[in-house]
N, C-alpha and C positions, 0 to 999 in steps of 0.2 A: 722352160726350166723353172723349179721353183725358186721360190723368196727361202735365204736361208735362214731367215729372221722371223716366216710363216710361222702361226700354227702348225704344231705336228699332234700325230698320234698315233699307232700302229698300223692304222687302217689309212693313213692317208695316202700313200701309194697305188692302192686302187683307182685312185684319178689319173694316174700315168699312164702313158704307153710300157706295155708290160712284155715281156720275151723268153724263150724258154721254160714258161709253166706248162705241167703235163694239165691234162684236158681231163678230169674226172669225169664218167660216164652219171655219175649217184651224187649230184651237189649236199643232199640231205647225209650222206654218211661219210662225208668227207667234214662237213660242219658236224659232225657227233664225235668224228674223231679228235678234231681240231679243240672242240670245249675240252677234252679229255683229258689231250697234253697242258692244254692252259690250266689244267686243277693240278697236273702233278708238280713235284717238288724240283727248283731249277736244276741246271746240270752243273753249273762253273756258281760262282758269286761276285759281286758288285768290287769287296775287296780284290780281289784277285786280278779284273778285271785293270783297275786302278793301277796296281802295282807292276804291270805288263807297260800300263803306258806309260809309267816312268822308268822302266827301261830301256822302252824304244825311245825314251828323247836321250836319255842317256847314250845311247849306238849311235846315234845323228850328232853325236859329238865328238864320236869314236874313242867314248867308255868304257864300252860293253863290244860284242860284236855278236849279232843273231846267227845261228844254226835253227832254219825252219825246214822239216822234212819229215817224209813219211811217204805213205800209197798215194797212187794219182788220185783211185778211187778205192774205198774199204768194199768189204763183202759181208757178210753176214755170217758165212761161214767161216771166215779166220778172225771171225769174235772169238780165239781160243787163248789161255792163257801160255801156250808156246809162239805164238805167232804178234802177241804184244810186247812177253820179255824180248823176242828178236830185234824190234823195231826200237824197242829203249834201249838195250842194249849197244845196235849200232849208233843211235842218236847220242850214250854216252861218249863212246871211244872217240866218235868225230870231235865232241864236244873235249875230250880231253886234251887232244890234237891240238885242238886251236886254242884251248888254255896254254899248252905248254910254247905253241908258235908264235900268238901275238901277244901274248902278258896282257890279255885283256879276260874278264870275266865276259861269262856267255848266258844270252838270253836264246832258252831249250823251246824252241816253240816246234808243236807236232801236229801232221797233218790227220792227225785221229780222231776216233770219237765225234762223229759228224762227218765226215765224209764219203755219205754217201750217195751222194745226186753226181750228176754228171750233165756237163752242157751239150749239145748236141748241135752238127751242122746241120743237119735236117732232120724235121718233123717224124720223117717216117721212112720206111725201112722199106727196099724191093728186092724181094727173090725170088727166081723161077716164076717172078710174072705174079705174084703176092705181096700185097702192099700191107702193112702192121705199123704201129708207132715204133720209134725209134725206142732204145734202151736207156734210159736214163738214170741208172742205178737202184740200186738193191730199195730204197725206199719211198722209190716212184713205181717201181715192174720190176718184169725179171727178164733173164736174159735170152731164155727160149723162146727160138721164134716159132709162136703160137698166138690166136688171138687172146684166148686168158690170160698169158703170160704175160703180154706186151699191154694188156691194158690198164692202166696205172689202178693201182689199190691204195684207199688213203688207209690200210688195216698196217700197211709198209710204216705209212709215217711214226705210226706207236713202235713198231718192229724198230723203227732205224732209234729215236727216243732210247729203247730201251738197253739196246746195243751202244749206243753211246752214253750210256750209265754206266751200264757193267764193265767197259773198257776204262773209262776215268776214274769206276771204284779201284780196277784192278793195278793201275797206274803209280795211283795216289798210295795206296797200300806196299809196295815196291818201292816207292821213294821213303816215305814213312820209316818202313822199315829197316829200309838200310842199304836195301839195293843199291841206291847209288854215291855210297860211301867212298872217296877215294883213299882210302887206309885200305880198301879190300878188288881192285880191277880187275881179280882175275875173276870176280862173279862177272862181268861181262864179256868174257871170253867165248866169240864163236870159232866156227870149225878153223877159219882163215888161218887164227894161231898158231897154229900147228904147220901149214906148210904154206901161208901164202908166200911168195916173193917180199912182201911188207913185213913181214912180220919181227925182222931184225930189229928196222926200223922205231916201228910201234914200240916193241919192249925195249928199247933205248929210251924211250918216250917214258913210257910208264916207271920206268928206271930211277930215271931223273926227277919225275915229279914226288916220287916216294919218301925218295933221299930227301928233296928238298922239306919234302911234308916233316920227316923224323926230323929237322934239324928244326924248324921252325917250333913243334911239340918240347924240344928240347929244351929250348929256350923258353918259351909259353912254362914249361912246368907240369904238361897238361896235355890231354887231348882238345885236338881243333875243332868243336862242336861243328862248326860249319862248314868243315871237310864231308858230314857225315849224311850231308841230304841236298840235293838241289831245289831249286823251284823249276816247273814242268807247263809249259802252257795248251793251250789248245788252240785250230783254225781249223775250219771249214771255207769251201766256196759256198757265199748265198747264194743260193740260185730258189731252189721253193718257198716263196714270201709269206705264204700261206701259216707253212711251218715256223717257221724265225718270228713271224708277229705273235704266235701264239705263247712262246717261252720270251717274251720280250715285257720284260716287268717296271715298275717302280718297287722301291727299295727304299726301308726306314731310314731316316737319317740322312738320306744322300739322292742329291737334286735328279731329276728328268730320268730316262726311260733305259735301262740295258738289258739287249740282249742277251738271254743270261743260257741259250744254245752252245755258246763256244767263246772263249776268250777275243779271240780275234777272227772274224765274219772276214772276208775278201770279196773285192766285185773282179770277176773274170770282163777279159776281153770283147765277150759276145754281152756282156750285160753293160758296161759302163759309159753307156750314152748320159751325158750329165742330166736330160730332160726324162731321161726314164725312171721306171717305178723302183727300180735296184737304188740308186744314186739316191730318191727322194726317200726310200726306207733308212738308211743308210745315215742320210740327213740330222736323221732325231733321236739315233743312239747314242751311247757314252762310249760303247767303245773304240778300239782303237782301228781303223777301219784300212783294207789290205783294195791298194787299184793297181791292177797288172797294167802293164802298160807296155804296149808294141810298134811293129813299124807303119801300124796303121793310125797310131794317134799322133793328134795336129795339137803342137803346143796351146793354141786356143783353147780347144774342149779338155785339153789338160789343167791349166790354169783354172778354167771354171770349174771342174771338176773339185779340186784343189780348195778352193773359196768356197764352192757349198758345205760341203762337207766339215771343213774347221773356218769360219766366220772370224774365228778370233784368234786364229793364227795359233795354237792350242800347238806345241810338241808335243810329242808322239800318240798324235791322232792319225794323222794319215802318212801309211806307208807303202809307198810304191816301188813295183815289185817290176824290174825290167824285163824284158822276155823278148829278144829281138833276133835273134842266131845268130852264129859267128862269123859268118858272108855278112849279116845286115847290121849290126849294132856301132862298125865305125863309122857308118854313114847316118844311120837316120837316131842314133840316141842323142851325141853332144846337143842337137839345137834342142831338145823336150828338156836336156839338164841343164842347160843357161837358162832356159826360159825361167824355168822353177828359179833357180838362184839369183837370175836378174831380178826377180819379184818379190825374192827376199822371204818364200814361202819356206815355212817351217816343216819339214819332211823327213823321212828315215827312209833313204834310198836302200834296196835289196837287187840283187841279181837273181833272177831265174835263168838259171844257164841250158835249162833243160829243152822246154816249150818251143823256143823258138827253130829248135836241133831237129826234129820228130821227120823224117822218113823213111821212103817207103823202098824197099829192097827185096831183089827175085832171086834167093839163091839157087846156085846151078848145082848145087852139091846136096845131100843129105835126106834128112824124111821129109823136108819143104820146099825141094829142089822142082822149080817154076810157078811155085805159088808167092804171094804179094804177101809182104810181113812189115809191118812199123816198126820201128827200130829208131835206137839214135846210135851216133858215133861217140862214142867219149873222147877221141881228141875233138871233138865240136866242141863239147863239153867245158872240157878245159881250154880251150882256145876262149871260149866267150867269156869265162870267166876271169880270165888274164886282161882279156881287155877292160871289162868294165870297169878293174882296177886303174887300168893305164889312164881310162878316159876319167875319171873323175881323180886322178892326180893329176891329169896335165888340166883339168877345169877347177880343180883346187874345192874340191867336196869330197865328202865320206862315203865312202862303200860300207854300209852297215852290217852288209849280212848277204848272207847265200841262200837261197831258198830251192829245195833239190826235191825228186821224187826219189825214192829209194826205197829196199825191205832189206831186214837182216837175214833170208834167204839168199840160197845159193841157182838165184837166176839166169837164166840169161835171153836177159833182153834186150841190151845197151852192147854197142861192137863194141871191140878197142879193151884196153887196162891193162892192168901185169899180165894179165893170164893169154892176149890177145884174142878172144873172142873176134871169131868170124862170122861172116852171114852164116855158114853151113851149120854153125853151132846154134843157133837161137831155138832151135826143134826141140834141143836137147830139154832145157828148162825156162818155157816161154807160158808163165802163167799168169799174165795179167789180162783182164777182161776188157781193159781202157789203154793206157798208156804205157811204155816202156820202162821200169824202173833200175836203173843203177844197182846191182849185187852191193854187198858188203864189203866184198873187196873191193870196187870201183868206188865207192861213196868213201872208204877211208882216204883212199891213193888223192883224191878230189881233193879231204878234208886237209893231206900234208903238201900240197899244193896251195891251199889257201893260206891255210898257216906261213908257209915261206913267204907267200907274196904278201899278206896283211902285214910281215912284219918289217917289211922294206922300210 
């Protein structure tokens, strides 16, 4: 492990043991590409970055409370601007949810705009007796299994770069403007409105926060400027180091080195060995750094984990993100949560109710009927996320935040919700290339679930 007090520099992680980087066949046009993105202009900035992490120490005090969600994995192709309004749109109405549930303000962090790598359990792919690399997202390969296809292009990396421009222009612009006004909610109205089961519900919701807004204005004399925009962040999984060192700046006026790819960088499960090169990257950034953490981590390598990363016990630097399922999280989370609290470590505890849920189901009915399909259950879903509440009130810490996969498509990938989605139904509208995401109407029903129980 390194010294957290070492010299750093972008490149000092190449001394690490290193895991999941795709294997460029052309080192020379992978470093052509790589000086390219280092000349262009960052994606997020240093303020921004700043003002996330005092948010997140603000939810580790239970301030604020984080709503983080979006695609497992983006594509390229739903860089469109119907398929971004979708994704903000459900990330508002959640967000409203849980304004109106637990009378706390909400830190919007989205799984956009960078995410597009994907970790992989193995190297490389076998069919019909044909071996190829694995898929690792739209801007490592692609997803046809071909040898062109499967062989990483660093031409992806400027691809994915420029797709998480156009996504953060198209964002910021929408917020900007007014999109996310709460004087006006019926601009984030999807189809759900109209005939979910929730939908009473909801406009009860938006009802009441209307009212309250006209009375508040009444009083004011005025309109409530800061009804009229939110602040919007961003997250990726690091996993291509290559790429992240190269958008990884000094900035005038303001000390040491950020990552200026994505507001909030995360180290997945398969990457967060405290001696490896993710961890030591990770090390020498400013920003606020995202560690999943599962039933395979030993409060030891968590603690160190923990200690490299913020030296100086810094809130809302490192926030850890649970992911354990709903069978494993009353057993093996409490000991990793004393530990942390025993140690007096400064953290922004999150639930991932999703990850730990993921499998694999044969329906006997419909157009998939004896084929293998990944799936999760939404009562997993919510079962895991009732408990992490329970367990960290009976351990007397904060649940900060929920962190969900979801689209504001009408999917189905996830069993279970109002509508009961069945295995036989996943055929119907089963479009993710990676992992299973939560509909819109499963990610609301979620959002008025957490609301009840955060405001216990």
């Amino acid at each position: 492990m390194s010294d957290p007090r070492a010299p750093w520099t972008p490149s000092t992680w190449r001394g690490f043991p290193c895991t999941q980087q795709p294997v460029y066949p052309d080192e020379a046009a992978l470093d052509r590409t790589l000086s390219e993105i280092a000349a262009l202009p960052p994606l997020v900035t240093s303020y921004e970055i700043e003002a996330l992490k005092a948010q997140l120490a603000e939810a580790a005090r239970g301030e604020r409370f984080i709503l983080w969600g979006g695609d497992c994995a983006e594509s390229f192709a739903d860089c469109t601007s119907a398929a971004i309004a979708s994704k903000l749109k459900i990330l508002l109405q959640m967000s409203l949810v849980l304004v109106h549930g637990t009378r706390r303000r909400i830190v919007r962090i989205g799984r956009f705009a960078g995410q597009y790598a994907k970790p992989r359990s193995t190297a490389t792919e076998v069919r019909d007796g044909v071996e190829l690399p694995s898929f690792r997202g739209d801007n490592v390969n692609r997803p046809e299994f071909t040898l062109a296809a499967r062989t990483p292009d660093p031409q992806l990396l400027l691809r994915g770069y420029e797709r998480s421009a156009l996504t953060l222009n198209f964002v910021r612009s929408l917020i900007d403007g007014g999109f996310a006004d709460l004087h006006h909610p019926e601009n984030w109205d999807l189809a759900f409105v109209k005939h979910s089961p929730l939908a009473a519900e909801y406009q009860r919701m938006v009802d009441a926060i209307g009212e309250s807004l006209r009375f508040m204005e009444t009083l004011a004399g005025g309109t409530i400027a800061a009804m009229q925009r939110v602040d919007f962040f961003t997250s990726h999984e690091m996993l291509v180091l290559p790429y992240e060192a190269a958008l990884t700046r000094q900035v005038p006026r303001r000390e040491g080195w950020f990552n200026l790819s994505t507001h909030l960088p995360w180290i997945g499960v398969r990457t967060s060995d405290p001696h490896g090169a993710h961890a030591e990257f990770c090390r020498g950034i400013r920003n606020p750094i995202g560690v999943k953490v599962g039933p395979d981590t030993t409060p030891e390598a968590l603690l160190t984990t923990i200690r490299m990363l913020s030296p100086d016990n810094e809130p809302g630097r490192v926030v850890l993100v649970s992911r354990f399922g709903a069978h494993r999280i009353g057993r093996a989370f409490p000991p990793l949560l004393r530990a942390v609290r025993d140690a007096g470590l400064a953290v922004t505890w999150v639930c991932d109710p999703m990850h730990g849920n993921t499998e694999t189901v044969v329906p006997t009915a419909g157009e998939w009927a004896g084929k293998s399909v990944k799936t999760r259950k939404f009562g997993h879903i919510l079962a895991e996320t009732e408990q992490a509440f329970e367990i960290h009130r009976m351990e007397g810490t904060v649940l900060a935040g929920v962190h969900v996969e979801l689209t504001g498509e009408d999917v189905t990938e996830c069993t279970g919700g109002a509508r009961g989605i069945a295995d036989e139904d996943l055929s119907r509208a089963y479009r993710s290339q990676v992992d299973p995401r939560l509909n819109y109407e499963q990610a609301l029903e979620l959002a008025m679930l957490i609301a009840r129980r955060a405001a216990v």
